[in-house]
C-alpha positions as a printed Julia matrix, in Angstrom:
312×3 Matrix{Float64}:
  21.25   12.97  22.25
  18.29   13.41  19.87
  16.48   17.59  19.61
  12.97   17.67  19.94
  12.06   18.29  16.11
  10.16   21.13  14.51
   6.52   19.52  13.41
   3.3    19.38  13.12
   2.55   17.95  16.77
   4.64   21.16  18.07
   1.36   22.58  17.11
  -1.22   20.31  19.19
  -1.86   21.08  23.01
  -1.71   17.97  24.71
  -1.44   18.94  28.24
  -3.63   17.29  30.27
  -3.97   13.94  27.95
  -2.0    10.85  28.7
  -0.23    9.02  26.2
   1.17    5.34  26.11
   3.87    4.33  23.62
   5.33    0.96  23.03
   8.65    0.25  21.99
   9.57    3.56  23.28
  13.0     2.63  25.22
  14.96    3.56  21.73
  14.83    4.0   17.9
  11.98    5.64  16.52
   9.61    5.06  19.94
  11.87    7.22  21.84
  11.25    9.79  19.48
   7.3     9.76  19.29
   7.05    9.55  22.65
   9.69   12.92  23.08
   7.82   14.83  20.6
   4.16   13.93  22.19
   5.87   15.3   25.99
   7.34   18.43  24.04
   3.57   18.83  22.87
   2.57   18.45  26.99
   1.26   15.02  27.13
   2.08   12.63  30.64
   3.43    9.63  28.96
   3.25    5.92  30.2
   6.13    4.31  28.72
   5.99    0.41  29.5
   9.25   -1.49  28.36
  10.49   -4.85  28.39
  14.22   -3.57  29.56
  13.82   -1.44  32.47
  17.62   -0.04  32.27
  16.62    1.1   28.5
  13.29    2.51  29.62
  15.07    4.69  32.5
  17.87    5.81  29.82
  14.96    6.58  27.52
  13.35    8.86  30.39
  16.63   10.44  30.96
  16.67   11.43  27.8
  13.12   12.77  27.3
  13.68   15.04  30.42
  17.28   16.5   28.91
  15.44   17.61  25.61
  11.59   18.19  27.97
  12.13   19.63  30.97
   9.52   18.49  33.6
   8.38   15.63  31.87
   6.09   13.76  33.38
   6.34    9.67  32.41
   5.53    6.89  34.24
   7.44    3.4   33.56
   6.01    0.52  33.24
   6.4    -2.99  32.62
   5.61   -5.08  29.55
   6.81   -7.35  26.93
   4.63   -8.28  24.34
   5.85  -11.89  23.76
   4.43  -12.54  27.33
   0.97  -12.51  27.2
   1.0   -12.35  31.04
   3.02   -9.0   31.18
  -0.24   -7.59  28.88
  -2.67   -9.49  31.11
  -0.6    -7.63  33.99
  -0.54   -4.33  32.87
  -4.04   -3.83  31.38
  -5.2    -4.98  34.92
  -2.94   -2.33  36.51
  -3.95    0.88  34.33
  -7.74   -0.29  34.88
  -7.18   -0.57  38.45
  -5.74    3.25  38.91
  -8.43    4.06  36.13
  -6.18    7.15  35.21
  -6.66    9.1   31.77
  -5.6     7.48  28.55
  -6.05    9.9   25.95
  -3.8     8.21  23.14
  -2.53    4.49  22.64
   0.67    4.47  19.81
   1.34    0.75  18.68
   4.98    1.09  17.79
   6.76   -1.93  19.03
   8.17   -4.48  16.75
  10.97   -6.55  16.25
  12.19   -8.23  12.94
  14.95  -11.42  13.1
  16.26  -11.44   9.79
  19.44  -12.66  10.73
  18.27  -15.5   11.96
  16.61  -18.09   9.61
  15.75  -19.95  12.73
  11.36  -19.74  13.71
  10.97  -18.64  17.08
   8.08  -19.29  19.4
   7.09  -17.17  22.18
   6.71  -18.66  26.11
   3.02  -18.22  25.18
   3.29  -20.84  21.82
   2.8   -18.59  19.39
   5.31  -17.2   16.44
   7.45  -14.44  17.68
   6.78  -11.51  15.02
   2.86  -12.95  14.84
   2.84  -12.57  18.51
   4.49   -9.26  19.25
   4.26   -7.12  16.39
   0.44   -7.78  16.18
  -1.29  -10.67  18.76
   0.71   -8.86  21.78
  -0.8    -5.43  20.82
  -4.39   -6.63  19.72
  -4.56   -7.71  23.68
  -3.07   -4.66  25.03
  -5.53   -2.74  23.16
  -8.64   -4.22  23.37
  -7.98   -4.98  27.21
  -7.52   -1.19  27.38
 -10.92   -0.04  25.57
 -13.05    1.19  28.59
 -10.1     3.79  28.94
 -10.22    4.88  25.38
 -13.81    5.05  25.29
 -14.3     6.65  28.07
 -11.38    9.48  27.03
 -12.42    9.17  22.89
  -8.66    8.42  22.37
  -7.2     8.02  19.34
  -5.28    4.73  18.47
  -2.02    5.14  16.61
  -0.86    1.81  14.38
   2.65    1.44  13.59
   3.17    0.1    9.89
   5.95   -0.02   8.32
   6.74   -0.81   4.32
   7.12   -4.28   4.06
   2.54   -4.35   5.42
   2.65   -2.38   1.7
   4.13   -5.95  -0.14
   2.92   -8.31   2.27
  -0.18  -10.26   3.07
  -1.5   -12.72   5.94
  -1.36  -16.57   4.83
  -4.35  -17.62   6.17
  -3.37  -21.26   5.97
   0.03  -20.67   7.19
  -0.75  -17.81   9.93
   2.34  -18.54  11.64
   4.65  -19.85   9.75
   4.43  -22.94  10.68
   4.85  -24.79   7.2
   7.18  -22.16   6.09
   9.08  -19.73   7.28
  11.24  -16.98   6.35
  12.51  -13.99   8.76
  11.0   -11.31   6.44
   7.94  -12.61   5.16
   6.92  -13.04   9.12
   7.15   -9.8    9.81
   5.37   -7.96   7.12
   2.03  -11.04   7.67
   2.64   -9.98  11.14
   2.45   -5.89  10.23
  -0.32   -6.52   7.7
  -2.18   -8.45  10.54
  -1.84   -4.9   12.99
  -3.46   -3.37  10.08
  -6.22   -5.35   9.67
  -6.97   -4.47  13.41
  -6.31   -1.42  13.37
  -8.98   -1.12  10.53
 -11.47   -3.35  11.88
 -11.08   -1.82  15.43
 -12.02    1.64  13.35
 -14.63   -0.12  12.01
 -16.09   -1.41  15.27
 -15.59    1.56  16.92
 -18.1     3.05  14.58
 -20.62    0.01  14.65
 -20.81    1.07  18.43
 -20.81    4.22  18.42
 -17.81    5.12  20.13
 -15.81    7.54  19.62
 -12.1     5.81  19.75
 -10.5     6.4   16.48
  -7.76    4.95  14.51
  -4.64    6.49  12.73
  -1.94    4.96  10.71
   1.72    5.7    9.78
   4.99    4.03   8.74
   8.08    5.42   9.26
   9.88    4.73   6.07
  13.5     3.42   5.86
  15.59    4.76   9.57
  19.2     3.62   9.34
  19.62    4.59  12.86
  18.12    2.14  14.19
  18.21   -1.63  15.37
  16.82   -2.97  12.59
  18.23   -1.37  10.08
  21.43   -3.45   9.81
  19.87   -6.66   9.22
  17.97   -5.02   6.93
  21.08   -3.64   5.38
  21.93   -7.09   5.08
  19.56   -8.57   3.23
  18.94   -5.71   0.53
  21.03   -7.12  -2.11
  23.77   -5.01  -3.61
  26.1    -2.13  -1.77
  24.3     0.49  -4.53
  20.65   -0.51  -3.16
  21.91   -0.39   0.4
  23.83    3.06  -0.07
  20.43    4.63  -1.79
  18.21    3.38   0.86
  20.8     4.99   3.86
  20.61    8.42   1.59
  17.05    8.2    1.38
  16.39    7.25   4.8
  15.25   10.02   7.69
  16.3     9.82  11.14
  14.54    8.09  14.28
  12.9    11.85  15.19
  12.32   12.78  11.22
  10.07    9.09  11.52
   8.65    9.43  14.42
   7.12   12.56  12.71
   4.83   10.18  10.97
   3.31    8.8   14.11
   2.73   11.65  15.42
   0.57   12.91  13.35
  -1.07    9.68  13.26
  -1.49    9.9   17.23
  -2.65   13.73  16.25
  -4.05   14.66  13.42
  -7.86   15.55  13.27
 -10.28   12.57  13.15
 -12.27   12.08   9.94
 -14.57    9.29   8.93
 -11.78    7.32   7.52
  -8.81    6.04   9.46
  -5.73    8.68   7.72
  -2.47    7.39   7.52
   0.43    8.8    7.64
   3.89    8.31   5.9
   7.21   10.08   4.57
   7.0    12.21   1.16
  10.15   11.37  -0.76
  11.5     9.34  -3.04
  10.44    5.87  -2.88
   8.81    7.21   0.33
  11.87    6.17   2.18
  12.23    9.23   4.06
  11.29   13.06   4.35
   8.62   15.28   5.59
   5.5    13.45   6.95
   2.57   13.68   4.81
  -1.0    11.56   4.42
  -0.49    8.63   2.32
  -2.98    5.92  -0.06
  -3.72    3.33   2.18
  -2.16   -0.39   1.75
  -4.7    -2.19  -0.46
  -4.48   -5.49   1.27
  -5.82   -3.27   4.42
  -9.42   -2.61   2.87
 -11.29   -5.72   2.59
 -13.57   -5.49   5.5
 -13.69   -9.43   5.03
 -10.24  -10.03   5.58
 -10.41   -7.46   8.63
 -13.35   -9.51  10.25
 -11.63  -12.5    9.76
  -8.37  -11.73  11.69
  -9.97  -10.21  14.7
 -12.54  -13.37  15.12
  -9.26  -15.51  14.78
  -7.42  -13.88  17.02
  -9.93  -13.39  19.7
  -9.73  -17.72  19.09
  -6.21  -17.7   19.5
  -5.79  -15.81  22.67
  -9.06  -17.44  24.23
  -9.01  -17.3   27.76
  -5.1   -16.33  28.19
  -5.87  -12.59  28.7
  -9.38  -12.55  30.79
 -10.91   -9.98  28.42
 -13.76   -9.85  25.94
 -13.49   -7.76  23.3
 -16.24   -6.09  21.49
């Protein structure tokens, strides 16, 4: 059972602000979304495994006493489960005072390109498409609460880039390069959202973070893998932090102070694999405001009229 870390978001009062967290039924989500509760925040935790989700609870309460979460439903390779819940947090029109994108999945052991129910490629659709619904489906909430929006990248966004003939993988496809288009596309929203947040004068705002290398996680064996030799694999696992030394990263993306550019957010040591949260240069291939346009008009064409929103 995971300790509620020492950190920065100790620090922040969040009682009375609502927080939702994806991907927070295990790994590094479980850990954000303990740390935001420790700082007082209700959370709304919607999971696409109800048994994990309730385990996850059980486990925020043992290290938060009186934690208040609410579980909901939602798998981002379903476009209706998005539809679904968007139209069920609008409904109840309750408080939502921070959105973390965290959920992600990465097949590299299979070499095998997966579509979703909803035709589209499975890390294209719910690493990024899955969450650029969700959140722009959500926006009269944030705006009306000037929430701050927390995008989860991750390393690979840092040596990756969006084939814009080849969005998804279609032509070719490997497990790995999927996923970091797919976390380079969140990052182009997440940037463009900033940017359009501004345009309208709203006051949503945008952090950033990656959580550097987490052996204890899901992933990390398939990514164990596929890093070449035992010496590379053996450096990365000593280098590595924790799910809750991560999720430290998020957090202060979800907390930090809001300046005029989106901050971001990622660990301090060596190769930045793991160790104390701290800001970070953002990813060049996130700063073309071009390239940014360009992925939110296409995917605004890709979901068309599947999620019955319009986004601004």
């Amino acid at each position: 059972m995971s300790r509620t870390p020492a950190s920065p978001v100790a620090r922040s009062d969040l009682r009375g602000r609502t927080a939702l967290v994806t991907g927070a039924s295990d790994g590094v989500g479980v850990e954000i979304a303990r740390g935001l509760a420790a700082a007082g925040a209700d959370l709304v935790l919607p999971v696409r495994n109800r048994a994990k989700g309730e385990r996850a609870v059980e486990s925020i309460r043992a290290t938060v006493p009186g934690a208040r979460v609410s579980l909901r439903d939602l798998d981002l390779a379903r476009l209706e489960t998005v539809r679904a819940l968007a139209d069920e947090l609008r409904a109840e029109r309750g408080p939502l005072d921070i959105l973390v994108l965290n959920a992600g999945i990465v097949l590299l052991g299979d070499p095998e390109r997966h579509v979703s129910v909803d035709g589209f490629e499975l890390h294209f659709q719910t690493n990024f498409l899955g969450h650029f619904a969700l959140t722009t489906a959500l926006l009269p909430l944030l705006e009306e609460r000037r929430a701050r929006v927390a995008v989860q990248l991750s390393l690979a966004a840092g040596v990756s880039r969006v084939l814009w003939d080849d969005l998804q993988s279609e032509r070719h496809y490997r497990p790995l390069r999927a996923y970091g288009a797919s976390k380079v596309a969140l990052g182009l929203f997440g940037y463009e959202l900033a940017r359009r947040s501004r345009a309208r004068g709203s006051d949503v705002t945008v952090g950033f973070s990656h959580p550097g290398v987490v052996p204890g996680t899901a992933i990390a064996p398939a990514m164990r893998a596929r890093g070449g030799n035992s010496a590379g694999r053996a450096l990365s696992e000593r280098l590595g932090g924790t799910p809750a030394q991560a999720a430290q990263c998020a957090l202060l993306a979800a907390t930090a102070p809001a300046e005029e550019a989106p901050s971001f957010f990622g660990p301090s040591g060596v190769f930045h694999f793991g160790g104390p949260p701290a800001p970070q240069r953002p990813y060049r291939r996130l700063a073309d405001p071009a390239d940014c346009a360009r992925l939110w008009g296409l995917a605004e064409r890709l979901l068309g009229e599947r999620i019955g929103t319009t986004a601004p």
